[in-house]
C-alpha positions as CSV (number, residue, x, y, z in Angstrom):
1,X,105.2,78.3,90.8
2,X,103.8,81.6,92.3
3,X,105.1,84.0,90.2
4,X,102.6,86.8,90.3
5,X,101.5,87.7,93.9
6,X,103.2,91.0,93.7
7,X,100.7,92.3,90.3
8,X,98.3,89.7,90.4
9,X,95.4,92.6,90.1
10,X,97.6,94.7,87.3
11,X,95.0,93.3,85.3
12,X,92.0,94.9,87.0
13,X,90.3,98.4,84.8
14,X,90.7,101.4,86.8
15,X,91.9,105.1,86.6
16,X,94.6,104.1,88.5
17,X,96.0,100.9,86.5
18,X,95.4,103.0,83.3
19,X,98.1,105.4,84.4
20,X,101.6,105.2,82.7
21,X,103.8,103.8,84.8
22,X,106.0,106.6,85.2
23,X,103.5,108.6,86.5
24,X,102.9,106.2,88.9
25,X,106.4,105.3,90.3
26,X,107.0,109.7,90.1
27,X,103.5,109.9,92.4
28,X,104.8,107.4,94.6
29,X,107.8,108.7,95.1
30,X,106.8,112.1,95.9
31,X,104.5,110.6,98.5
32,X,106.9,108.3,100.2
33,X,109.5,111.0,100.6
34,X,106.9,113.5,102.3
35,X,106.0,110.8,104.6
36,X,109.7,110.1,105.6
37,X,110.0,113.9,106.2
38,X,107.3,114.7,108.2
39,X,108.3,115.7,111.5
40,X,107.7,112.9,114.3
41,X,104.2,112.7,116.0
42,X,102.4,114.5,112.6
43,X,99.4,112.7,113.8
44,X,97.6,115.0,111.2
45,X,99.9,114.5,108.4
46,X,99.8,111.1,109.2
47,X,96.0,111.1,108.8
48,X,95.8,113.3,106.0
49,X,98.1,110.8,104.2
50,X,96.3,107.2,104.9
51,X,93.5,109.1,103.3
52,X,95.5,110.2,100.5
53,X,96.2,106.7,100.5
54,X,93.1,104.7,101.0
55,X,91.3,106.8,98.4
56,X,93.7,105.9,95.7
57,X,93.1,101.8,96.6
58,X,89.7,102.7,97.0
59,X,90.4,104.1,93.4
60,X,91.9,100.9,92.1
61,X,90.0,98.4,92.9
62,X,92.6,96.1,95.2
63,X,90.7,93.8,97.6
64,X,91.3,96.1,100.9
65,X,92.5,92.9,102.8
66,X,94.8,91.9,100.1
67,X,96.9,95.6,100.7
68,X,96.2,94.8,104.8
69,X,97.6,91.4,104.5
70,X,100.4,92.4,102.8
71,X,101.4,95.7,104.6
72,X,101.3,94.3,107.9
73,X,104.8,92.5,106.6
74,X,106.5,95.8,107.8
75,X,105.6,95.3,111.4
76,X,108.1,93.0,111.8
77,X,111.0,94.6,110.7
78,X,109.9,98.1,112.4
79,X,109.7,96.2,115.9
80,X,113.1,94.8,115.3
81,X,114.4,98.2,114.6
82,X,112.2,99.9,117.4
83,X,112.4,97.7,120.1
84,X,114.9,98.8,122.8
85,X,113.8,103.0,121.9
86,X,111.1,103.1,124.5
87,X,113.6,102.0,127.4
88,X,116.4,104.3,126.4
89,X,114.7,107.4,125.3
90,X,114.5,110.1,128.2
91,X,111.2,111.3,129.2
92,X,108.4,110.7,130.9
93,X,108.2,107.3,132.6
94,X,104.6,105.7,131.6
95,X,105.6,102.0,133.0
96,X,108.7,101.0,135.4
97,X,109.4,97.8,137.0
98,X,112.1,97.1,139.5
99,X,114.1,93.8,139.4
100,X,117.1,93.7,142.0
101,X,119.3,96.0,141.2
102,X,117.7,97.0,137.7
103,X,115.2,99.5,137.4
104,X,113.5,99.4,133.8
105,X,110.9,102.1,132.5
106,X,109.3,102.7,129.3
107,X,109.0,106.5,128.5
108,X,106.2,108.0,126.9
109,X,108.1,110.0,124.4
110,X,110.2,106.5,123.2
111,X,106.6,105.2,122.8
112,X,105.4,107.9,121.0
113,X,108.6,107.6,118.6
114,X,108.3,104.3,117.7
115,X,104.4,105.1,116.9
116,X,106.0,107.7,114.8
117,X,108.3,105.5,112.9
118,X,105.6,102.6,112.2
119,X,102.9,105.1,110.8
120,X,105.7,106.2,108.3
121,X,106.7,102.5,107.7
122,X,103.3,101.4,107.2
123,X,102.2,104.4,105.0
124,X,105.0,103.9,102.7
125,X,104.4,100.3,102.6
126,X,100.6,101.1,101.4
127,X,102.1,103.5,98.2
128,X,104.4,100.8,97.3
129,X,101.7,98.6,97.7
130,X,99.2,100.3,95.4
131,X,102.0,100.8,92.9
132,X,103.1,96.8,92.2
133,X,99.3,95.7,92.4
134,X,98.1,98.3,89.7
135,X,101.6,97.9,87.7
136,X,103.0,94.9,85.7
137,X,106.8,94.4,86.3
138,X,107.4,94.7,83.0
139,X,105.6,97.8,82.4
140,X,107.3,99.8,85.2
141,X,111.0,98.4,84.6
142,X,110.5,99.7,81.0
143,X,109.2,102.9,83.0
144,X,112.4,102.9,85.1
145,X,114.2,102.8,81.9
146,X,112.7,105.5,80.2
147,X,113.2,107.5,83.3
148,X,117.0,106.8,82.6
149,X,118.0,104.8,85.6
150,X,120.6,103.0,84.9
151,X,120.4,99.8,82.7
152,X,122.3,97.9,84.8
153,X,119.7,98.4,87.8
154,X,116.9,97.7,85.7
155,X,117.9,94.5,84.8
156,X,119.1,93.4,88.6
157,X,115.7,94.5,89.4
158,X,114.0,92.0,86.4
159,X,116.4,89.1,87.3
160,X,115.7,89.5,91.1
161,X,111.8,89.4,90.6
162,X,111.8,86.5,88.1
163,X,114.1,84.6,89.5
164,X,113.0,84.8,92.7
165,X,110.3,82.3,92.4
166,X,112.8,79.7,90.6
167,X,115.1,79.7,94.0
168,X,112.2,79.2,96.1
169,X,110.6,76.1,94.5
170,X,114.3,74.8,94.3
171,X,114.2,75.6,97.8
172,X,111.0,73.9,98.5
173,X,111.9,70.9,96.7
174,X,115.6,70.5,98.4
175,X,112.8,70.8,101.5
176,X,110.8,68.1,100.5
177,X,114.4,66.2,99.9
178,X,115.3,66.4,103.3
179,X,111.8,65.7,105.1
180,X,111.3,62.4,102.9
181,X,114.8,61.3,104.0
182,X,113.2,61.8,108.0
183,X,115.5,64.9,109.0
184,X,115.9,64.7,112.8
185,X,118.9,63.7,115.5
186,X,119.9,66.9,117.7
187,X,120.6,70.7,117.0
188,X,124.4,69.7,115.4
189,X,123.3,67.5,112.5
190,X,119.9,70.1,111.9
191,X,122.6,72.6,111.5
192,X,124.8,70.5,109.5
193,X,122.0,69.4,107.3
194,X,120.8,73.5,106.6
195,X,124.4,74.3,106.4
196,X,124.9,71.1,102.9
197,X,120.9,72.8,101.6
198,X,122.3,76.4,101.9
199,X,125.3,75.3,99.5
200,X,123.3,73.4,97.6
201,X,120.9,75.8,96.8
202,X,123.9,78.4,96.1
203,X,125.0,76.2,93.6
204,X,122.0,75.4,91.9
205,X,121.2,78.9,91.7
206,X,124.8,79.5,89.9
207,X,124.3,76.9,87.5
208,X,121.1,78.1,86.3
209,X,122.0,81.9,86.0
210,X,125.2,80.9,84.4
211,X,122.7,78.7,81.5
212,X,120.2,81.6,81.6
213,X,122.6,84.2,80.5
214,X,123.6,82.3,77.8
215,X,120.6,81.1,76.4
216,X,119.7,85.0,76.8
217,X,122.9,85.6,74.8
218,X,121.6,83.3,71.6
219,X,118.7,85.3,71.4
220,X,120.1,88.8,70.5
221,X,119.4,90.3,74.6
222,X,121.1,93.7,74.6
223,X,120.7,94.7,78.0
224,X,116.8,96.5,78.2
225,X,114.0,95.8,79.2
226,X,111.1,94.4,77.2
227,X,107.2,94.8,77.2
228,X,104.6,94.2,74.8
229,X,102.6,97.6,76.0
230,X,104.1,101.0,74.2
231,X,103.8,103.5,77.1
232,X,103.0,107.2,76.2
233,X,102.4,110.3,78.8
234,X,99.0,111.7,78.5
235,X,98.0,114.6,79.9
236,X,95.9,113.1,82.4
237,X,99.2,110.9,83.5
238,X,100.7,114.8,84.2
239,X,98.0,116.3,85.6
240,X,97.9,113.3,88.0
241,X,101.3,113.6,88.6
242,X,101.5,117.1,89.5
243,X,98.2,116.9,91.7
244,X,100.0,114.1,93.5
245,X,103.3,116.1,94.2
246,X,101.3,119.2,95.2
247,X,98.8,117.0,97.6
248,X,102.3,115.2,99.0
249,X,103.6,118.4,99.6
250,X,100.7,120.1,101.1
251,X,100.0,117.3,103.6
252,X,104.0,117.4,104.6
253,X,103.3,121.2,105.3
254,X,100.7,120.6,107.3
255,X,101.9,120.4,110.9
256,X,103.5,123.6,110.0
257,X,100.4,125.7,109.3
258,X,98.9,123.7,112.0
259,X,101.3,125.4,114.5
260,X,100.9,128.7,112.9
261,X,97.2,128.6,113.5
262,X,98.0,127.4,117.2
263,X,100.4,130.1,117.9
C-alpha cells in the first residue's frame, strides 16, 4: 500500500520542515490568496512569486523533479476549465481558420488569460506542494485543530487521507478480479461490468467504515486528532510567518507600483 507519497520527505532536516505546522499552513495561505488576487497578466508578480517559491523548496530540500512531477497534475484540470476562453474572448485575432460557414479565431487576449489562470494554478499548486512534503498529516491536522477549525473537518480530512489508500488497493484488487476472469465482449457488457465494480467497491467501502468507527469507538476516540509531536510557536515560527505575509503582500502590490513608476 502507498500510503505516504503526499509527505514521503516530512522526514528530511531543514528550516523549513522544522517550522510548526501552523506557521506553515498561515504562510501558505497568505501566499495562495495573493496569487489568486493578483490582477491577470502580473507577469512580474508572477515571477516574483515562483521565486518566492523556488527558494523556499530550494530551502527544504524536496528533489526539484519530485515538486515538477507532481505540480504538473494541475495542467489538466486548468485546460479543461480553459479550453473554449481563447475562442470566445473578444480581441485581437492571433490564429483564424475558416471552415464552411464557420469562421473560428483564437484571440490573443483569451490566450493571454488562460496563461494568466495556469501561472496562478500552478503557483498555488507549488505552496501546497512544499507544505504536504515538509509536513506530516498528522502534524498539520493537529495544527488545523489548534487553529480551531472545526473538529468535524479535521477528522473528514484524516479519514479521507488514510482511507484513501485502503479504497484504491480494494480497487486494484476488484481490477485484478476482473482481468483474471478475461474482461472483454463489446462496450455494453465493459459498462455493465464497471457499473457491478463501482457498487461493489461502494459497498466494501461502507462495510469497512462502518467496522472502523466502531473499533475506533472501543478505544476511547473522542473526535481529535492525535500526534506523537507536541507543537509549540517559536519565535522564529512568527517571524517566519509575518516575513511571509509581508513578502505575499508586497509581491501582490507589485503591478501597482509597477504602474506608478510607468505613469
Amino acid at each position: 500500500m502507498k500510503y505516504h507519497f503526499l509527505d514521503q520527505y516530512r522526514e528530511v532536516d531543514s528550516f523549513i520542515h522544522r517550522l510548526d505546522p501552523r506557521a506553515k499552513f498561515l504562510s501558505t495561505l497568505a501566499l495562495v490568496t495573493a496569487i489568486v488576487l493578483v490582477p491577470r497578466a502580473s507577469w512580474l508578480a508572477y515571477a516574483l512569486f515562483f521565486i518566492l517559491v523556488a527558494a523556499l523548496l530550494t530551502v527544504s530540500r524536496v528533489p526539484p523533479f519530485y515538486v515538477l512531477k507532481r505540480s504538473l497534475v494541475v495542467l489538466p484540470f486548468v485546460l479543461m476549465i480553459t479550453i473554449f476562453i481563447p475562442f470566445f474572448k473578444e480581441g485581437a485575432p492571433v490564429w483564424s481558420l475558416h471552415l464552411g460557414a464557420w469562421h473560428i479565431s483564437v484571440m490573443r487576449e483569451g490566450l493571454l488569460r488562460v496563461a494568466g489562470i495556469f501561472c496562478k494554478a500552478w503557483l498555488s499548486v507549488l505552496s501546497l506542494i512544499l507544505l504536504t512534503a515538509t509536513t506530516s498529516m498528522a502534524d498539520l491536522l493537529k495544527g488545523l485543530e489548534k487553529l480551531r477549525m472545526p473538529a468535524i473537518m479535521v477528522m473528514l480530512l484524516s479519514f479521507m487521507y488514510r482511507y484513501l489508500f485502503v479504497i484504491s488497493d480494494e480497487a486494484e484488487h476488484l481490477s485484478l478480479a476482473r482481468n483474471s476472469r478475461s474482461f472483454g465482449g463489446g462496450v455494453g457488457l465493459q459498462v455493465r461490468t464497471l457499473g457491478y465494480m463501482a457498487g461493489a467497491l461502494f459497498l466494501r467501502s461502507y462495510e469497512r467504515g462502518e467496522r472502523i468507527y466502531g473499533a475506533m469507538l472501543s478505544r476511547g476516540f473522542d473526535g481529535h486528532s492525535r500526534s506523537l509531536n507536541e507543537l509549540s510557536l517559536e519565535t522564529s515560527d512568527i517571524v517566519f510567518v509575518v516575513i511571509m505575509i509581508l513578502a505575499a503582500a508586497a509581491i501582490g502590490l507589485s503591478p501597482l507600483y509597477a504602474r506608478m513608476w510607468i505613469g
